[in-house]
C-alpha positions in Angstrom: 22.5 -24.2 -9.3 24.2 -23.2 -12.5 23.6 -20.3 -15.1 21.0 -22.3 -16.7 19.1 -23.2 -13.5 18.9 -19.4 -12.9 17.5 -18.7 -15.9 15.0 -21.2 -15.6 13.9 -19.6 -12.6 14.0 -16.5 -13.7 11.7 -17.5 -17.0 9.1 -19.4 -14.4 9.0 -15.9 -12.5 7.8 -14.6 -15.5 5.5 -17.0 -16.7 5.1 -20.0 -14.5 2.9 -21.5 -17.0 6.0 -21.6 -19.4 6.2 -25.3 -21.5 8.8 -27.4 -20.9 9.4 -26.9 -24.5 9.5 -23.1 -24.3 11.5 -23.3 -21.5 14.1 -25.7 -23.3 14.0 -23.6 -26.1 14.7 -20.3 -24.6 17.5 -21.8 -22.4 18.8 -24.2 -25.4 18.1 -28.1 -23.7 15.7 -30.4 -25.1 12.1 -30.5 -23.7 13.1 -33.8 -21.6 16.3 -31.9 -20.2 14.3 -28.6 -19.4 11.7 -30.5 -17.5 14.3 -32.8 -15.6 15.8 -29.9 -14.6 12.8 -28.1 -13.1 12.0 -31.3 -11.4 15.4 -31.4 -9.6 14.7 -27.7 -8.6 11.7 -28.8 -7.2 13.0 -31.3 -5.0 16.1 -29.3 -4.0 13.1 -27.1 -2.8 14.7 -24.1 -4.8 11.2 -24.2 -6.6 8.3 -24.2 -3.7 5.0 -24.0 -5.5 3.7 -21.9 -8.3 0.3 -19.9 -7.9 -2.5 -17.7 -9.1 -2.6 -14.1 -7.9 -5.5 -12.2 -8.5 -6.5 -8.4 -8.3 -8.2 -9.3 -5.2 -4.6 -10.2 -3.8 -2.9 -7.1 -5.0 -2.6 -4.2 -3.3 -3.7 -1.4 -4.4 -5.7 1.7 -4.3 -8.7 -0.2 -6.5 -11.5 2.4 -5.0 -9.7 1.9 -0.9 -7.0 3.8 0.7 -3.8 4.3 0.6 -2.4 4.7 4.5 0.8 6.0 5.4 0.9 5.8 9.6 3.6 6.5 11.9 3.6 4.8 15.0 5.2 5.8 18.4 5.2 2.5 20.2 4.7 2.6 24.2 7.4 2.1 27.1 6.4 -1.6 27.5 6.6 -2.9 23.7 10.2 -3.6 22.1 10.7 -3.7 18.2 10.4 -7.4 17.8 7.3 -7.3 19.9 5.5 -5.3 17.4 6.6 -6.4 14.5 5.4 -9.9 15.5 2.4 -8.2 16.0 1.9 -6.3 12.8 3.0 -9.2 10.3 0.0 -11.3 10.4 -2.6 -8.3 9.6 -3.2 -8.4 5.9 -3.5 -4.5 5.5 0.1 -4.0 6.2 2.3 -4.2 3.5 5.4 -3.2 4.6 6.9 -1.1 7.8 10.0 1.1 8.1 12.3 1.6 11.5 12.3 5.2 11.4 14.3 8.1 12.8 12.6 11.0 14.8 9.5 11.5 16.9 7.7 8.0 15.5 9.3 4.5 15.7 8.0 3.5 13.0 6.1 4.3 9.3 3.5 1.8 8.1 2.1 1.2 4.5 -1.2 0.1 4.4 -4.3 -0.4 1.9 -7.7 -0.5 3.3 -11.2 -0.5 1.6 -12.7 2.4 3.4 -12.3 4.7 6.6 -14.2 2.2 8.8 -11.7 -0.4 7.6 -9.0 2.5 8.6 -10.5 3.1 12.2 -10.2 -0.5 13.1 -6.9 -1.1 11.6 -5.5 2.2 14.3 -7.2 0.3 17.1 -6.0 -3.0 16.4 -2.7 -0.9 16.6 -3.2 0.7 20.0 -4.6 -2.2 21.5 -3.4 -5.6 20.4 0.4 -3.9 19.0 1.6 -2.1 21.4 1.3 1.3 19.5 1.3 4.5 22.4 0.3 6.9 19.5 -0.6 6.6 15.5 -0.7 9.9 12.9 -2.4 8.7 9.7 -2.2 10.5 6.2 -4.1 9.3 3.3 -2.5 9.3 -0.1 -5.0 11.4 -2.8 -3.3 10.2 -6.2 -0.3 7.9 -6.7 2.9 10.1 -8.9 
């Protein structure tokens, strides 16, 4: 990949529904060139697929919860073990090796407490967590 690969890439990111012509023209090949080239990164499998996200894919507070839980994981369940665990459940977004009394902090969006209370079970039973604390952000910054 060269410098104007990279920025083809990087315009995509920002618009995958960019033109070849828009994209030639803000990287300075013709519209032929530009879409050759976006081909080739296709096939080189730099580009995988494009898609749609909607706000039903984003997370976010939108009237649910924001979860911040730390997790003390039992004798019996190593790191890789629960991570394994944790990456398939959609609520998740993202978990933090930690110092101190937990092993780890979890991120999570869920629509409502009963959503929540599941979520901590799933946790303790299928994920090898020993013990959860959950705090609820109120209001974002």
């Amino acid at each position: 990949m060269d410098q104007t690969d990279e920025r083809i890439v990087s315009l995509l990111q920002e618009n995958a529904r960019r033109s070849f012509s828009e994209l030639g023209r803000l990287v300075g090949l013709s519209t032929n060139a530009a879409a050759a080239r976006v081909r080739r990164l296709e096939a080189d499998g730099v580009i995988l697929g494009y898609t749609i996200v909607t706000g039903q894919d984003v997370p976010g507070p939108r009237g649910g919860l924001e979860v911040f839980i730390d997790v003390r994981l039992d004798a019996d369940t190593d790191y890789d073990t629960f991570t394994a665990r944790i990456d398939p459940i959609p609520e998740i977004v993202d978990a933090v090796h930690m110092t101190g009394p937990f092993d780890y902090l979890l991120r999570a969006f869920t629509p409502d407490t009963g959503t929540l209370d599941q979520l901590l079970r799933r946790l303790k039973k299928e994920c090898g967590a020993a013990q959860t604390q959950t705090r609820v952000a109120l209001r974002p910054r």
